[in-house]
KOLMI-550843 format. One record per residue (C-alpha): x, z, y; residue number from 1; residue in three letters. Coordinates in nm, 3 decimals. Layout:
N
        x        z        y  zami  tivex
        X        Z        Y   NUM    ALA
...
END
This chain:
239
        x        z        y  zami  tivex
   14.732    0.449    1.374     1    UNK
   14.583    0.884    1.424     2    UNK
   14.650    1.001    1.744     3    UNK
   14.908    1.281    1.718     4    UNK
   14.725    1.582    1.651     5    UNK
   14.778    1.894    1.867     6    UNK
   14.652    2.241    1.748     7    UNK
   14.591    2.576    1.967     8    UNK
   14.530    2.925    1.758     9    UNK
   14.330    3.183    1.833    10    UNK
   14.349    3.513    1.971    11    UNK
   14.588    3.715    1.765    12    UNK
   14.727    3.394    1.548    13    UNK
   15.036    3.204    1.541    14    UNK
   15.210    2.849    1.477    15    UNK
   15.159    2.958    1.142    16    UNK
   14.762    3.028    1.107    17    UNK
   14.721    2.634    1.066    18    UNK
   14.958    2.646    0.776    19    UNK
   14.733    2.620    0.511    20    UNK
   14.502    2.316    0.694    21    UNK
   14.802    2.113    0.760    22    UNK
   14.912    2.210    0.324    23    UNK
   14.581    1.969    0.304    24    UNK
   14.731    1.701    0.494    25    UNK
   15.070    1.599    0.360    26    UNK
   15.043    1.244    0.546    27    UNK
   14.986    1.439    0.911    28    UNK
   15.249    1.631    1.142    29    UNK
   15.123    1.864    1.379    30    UNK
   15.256    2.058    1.704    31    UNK
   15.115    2.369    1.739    32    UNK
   15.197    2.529    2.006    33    UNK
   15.217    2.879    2.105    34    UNK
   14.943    3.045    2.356    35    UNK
   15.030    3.256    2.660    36    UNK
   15.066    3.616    2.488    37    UNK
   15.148    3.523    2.139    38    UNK
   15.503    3.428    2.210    39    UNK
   15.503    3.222    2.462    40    UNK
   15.511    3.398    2.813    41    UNK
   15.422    3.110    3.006    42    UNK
   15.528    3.348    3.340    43    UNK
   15.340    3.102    3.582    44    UNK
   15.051    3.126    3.399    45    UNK
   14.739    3.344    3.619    46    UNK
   14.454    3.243    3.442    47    UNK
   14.240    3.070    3.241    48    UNK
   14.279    2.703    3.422    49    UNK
   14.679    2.771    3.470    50    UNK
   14.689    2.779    3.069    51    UNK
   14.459    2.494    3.054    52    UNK
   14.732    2.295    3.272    53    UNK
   15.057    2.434    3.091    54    UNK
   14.942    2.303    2.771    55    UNK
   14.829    1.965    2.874    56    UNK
   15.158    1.940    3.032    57    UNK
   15.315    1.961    2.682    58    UNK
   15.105    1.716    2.519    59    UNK
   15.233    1.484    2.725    60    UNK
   15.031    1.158    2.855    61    UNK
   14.982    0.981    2.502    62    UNK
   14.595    1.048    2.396    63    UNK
   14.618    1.281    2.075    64    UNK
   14.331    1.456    1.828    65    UNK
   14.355    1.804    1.960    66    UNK
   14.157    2.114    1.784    67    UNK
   14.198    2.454    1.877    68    UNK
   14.026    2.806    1.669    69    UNK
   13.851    3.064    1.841    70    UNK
   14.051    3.110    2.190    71    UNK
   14.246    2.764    2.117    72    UNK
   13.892    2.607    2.070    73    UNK
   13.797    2.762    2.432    74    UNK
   14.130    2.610    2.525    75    UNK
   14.115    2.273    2.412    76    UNK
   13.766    2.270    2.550    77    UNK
   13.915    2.354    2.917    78    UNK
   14.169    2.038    2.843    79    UNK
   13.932    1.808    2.762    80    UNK
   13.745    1.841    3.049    81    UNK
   14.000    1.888    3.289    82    UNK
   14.224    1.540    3.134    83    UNK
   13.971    1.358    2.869    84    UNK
   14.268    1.071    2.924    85    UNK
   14.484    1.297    2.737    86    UNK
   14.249    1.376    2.442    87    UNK
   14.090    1.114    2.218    88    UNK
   13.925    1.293    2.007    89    UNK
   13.827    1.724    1.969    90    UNK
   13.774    1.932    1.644    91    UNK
   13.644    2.271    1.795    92    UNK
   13.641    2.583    1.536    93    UNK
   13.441    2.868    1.659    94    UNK
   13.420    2.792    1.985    95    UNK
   13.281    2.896    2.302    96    UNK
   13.179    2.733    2.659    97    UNK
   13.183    3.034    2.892    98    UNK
   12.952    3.291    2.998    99    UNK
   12.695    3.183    3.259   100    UNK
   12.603    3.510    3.479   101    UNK
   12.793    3.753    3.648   102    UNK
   12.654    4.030    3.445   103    UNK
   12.779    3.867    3.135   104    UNK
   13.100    3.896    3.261   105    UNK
   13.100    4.218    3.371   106    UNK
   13.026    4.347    3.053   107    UNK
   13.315    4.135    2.861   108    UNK
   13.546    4.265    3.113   109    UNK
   13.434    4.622    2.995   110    UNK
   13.476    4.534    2.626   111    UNK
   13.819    4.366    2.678   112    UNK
   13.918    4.638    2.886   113    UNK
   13.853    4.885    2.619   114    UNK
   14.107    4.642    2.391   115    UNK
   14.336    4.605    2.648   116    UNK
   14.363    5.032    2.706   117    UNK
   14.371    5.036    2.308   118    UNK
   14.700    4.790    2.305   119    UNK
   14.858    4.940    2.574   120    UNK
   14.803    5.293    2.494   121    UNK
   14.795    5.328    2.131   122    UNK
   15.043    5.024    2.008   123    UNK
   15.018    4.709    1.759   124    UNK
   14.903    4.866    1.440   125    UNK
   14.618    5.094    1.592   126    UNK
   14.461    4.776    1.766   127    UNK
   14.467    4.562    1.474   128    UNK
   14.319    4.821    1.262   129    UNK
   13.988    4.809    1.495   130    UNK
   14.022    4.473    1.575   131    UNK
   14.023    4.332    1.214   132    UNK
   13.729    4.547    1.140   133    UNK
   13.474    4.401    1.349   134    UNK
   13.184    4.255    1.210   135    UNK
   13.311    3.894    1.330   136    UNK
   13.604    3.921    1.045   137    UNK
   13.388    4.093    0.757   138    UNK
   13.371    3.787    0.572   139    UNK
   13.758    3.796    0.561   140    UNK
   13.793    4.056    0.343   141    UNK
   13.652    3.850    0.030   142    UNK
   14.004    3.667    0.060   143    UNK
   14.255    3.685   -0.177   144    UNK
   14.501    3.967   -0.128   145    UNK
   14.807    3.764   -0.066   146    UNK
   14.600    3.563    0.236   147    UNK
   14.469    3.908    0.363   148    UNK
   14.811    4.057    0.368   149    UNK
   14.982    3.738    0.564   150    UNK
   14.703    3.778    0.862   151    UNK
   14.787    4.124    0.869   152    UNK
   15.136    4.109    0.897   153    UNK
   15.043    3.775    1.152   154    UNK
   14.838    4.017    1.390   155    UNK
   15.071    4.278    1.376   156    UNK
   15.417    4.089    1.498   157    UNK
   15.276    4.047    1.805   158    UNK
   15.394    4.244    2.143   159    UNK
   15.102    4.446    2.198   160    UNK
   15.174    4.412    2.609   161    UNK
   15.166    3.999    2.607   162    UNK
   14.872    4.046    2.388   163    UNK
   14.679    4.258    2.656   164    UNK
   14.840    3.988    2.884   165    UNK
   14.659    3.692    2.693   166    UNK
   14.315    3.920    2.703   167    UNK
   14.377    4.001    3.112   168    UNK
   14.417    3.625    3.181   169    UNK
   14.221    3.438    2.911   170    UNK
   13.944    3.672    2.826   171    UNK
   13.614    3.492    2.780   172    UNK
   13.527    3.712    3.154   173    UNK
   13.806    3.472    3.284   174    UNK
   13.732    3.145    3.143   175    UNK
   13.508    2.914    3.364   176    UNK
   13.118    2.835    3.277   177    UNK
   13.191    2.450    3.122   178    UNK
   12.840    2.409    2.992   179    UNK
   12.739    2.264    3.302   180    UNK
   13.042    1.999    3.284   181    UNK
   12.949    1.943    2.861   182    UNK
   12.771    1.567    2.945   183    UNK
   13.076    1.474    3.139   184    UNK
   13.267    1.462    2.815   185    UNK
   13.243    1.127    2.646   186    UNK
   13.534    1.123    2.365   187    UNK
   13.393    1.221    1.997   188    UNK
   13.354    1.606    1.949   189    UNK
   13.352    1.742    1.600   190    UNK
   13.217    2.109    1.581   191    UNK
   13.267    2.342    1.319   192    UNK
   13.129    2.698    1.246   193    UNK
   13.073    2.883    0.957   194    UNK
   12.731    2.976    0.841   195    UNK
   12.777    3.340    0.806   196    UNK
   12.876    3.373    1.207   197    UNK
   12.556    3.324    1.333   198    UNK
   12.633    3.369    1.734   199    UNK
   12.878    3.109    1.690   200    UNK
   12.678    2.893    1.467   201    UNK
   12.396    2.946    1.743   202    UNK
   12.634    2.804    1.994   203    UNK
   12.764    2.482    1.784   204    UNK
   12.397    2.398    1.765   205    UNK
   12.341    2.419    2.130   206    UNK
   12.644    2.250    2.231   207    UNK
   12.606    1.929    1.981   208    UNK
   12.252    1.861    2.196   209    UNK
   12.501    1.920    2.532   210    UNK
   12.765    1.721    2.456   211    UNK
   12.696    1.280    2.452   212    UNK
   12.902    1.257    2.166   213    UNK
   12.900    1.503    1.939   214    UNK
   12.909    1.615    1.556   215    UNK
   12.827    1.986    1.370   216    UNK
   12.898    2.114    1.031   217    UNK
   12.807    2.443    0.918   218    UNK
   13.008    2.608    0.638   219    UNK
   12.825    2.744    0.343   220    UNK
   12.916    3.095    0.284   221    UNK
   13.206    3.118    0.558   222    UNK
   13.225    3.379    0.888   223    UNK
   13.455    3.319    1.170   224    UNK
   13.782    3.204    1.050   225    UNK
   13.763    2.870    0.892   226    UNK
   14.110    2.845    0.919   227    UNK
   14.179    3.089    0.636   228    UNK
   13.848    3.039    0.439   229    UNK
   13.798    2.689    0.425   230    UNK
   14.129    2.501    0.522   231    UNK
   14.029    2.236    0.305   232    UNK
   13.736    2.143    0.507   233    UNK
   13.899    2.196    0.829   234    UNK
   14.136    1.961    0.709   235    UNK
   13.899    1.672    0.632   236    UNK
   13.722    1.746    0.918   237    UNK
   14.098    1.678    1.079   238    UNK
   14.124    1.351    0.875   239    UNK
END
């Protein structure tokens, strides 16, 4: 029998931004819960670890296939490590192990502050406007209208406070350096990026040589978001 799979969104996504992965795989349930900020206020949550906790708490102590996107990757990550008897296997999309010098952090701090002062002072639809333009999402934009027009409309329901919360307390400044703690992590690993991110397709490569037992694929023609432009390989990937 699959482990029950367990799946964390990204930064700015929902429940929902799985939807069309899990459309791939009518034999599979998922639960997908909600991240501190996107819903879910999580009020003893005060960092990076403390979300790592809460959500291992809800999987609960049966061993399940988690993935996680973007922030949910960085998430699962910080679960694995922390309770590998909770997680059998890991499908990371896009994700990251931490910044490794002070100075690095520094400077994310900066940029996040700068999002964080955009949410806060200019509201929802001002922030997504220069968040979804970033070079990270240009490969979005080749979409079909109708998917372009549901990630819009998933970015902007969200309460711009709780999402300058989520960047306060699980900004990539905040998460801990885990590249250090990569050959502790013995359960299968399944990385995914797609080939047209090339910082995060710099990082899956580096991490499949740090990890003891690990996998990479590399999307043809696909940026950041697999989840939107290639749900059909995320879900085989999943299978």
């Amino acid at each position: 029998m699959s482990a029950p799979l367990v799946l964390l969104h990204g930064f700015t996504g929902s429940a929902e931004s799985w939807n069309d992965v899990l459309a791939r795989i009518p034999t599979r349930t998922a639960r997908c819960p909600l991240l501190l900020g996107h819903g879910e206020r999580a009020d003893g949550v005060r960092g990076f670890e403390d979300e790592c906790e809460r959500l291992a708490r809800l999987i609960g102590p049966e061993p399940v296939h988690l993935g996680g996107y973007s922030l949910g990757a960085r998430l699962a990550l910080g679960i694995a490590l922390r309770h590998p008897e909770r997680v059998q296997r890991l499908t990371l999309v896009g994700v990251h192990p931490g910044l490794a010098t002070d100075t690095e952090r520094e400077e994310r701090r900066r940029s996040d502050a700068r999002w964080i002062e955009l949410l806060e002072g200019c509201g929802i639809e001002a922030f997504v406007d220069a968040w979804s333009a970033q070079p990270l999402f240009s490969s979005e934009r080749k979409l079909p209208e109708a998917v372009r027009r549901r990630r819009l409309a998933e970015r902007l329901a969200h309460d711009p406070k709780e999402l300058a919360r989520s960047l306060r307390l699980l900004g990539l400044a905040e998460m801990p350096h885990f590249r250090p703690r990569l050959a502790t992590l013995r359960l299968p690993v399944t990385l995914l990026s797609g080939e047209l991110d090339a910082k995060f397709s710099a990082l899956s490569e580096e991490l499949v040589h740090a990890l003891p037992n690990a996998r990479r694929t590399t999307v043809p023609g696909a940026g950041h978001n697999l989840l939107l432009e290639r749900p059909d390989l995320v879900a085989t990937e999943l299978t």
